[in-house]
C-alpha positions in Angstrom: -111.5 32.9 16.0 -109.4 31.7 13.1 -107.4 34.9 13.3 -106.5 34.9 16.3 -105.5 31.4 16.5 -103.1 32.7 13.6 -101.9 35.6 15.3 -100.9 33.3 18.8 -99.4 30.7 16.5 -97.1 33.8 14.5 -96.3 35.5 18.1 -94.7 31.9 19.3 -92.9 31.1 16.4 -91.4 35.2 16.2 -90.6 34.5 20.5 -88.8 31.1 19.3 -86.8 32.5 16.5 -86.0 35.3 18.7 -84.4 33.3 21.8 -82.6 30.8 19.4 -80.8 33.6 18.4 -80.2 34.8 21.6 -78.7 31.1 22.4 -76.4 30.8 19.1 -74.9 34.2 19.8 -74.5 32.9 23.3 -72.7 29.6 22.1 -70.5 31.6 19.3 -69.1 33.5 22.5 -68.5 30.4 24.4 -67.0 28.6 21.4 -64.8 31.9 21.0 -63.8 32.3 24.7 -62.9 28.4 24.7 -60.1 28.9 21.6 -58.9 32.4 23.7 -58.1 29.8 26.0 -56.8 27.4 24.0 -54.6 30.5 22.4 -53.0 31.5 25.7 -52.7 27.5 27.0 -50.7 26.9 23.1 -48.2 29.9 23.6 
């Protein structure tokens, strides 16, 4: 019972680490699409 309590716990914290990834690649491409447009508004 112990182990498997172990193995749900390890499975959420691998699905968390895996979609906060997903979301600081997303906001690196936001951040990066804002200055594009701050580029193009500056020149």
């Amino acid at each position: 019972m112990l182990k498997a309590i172990g193995v749900v716990l390890l499975s959420l914290i691998v699905v968390s680490a895996l979609s906060g990834c997903n979301t600081v690649r997303g906001f690196g491409q936001d951040i990066r699409h804002v200055g594009g447009a701050i580029e193009r508004g500056a020149s």
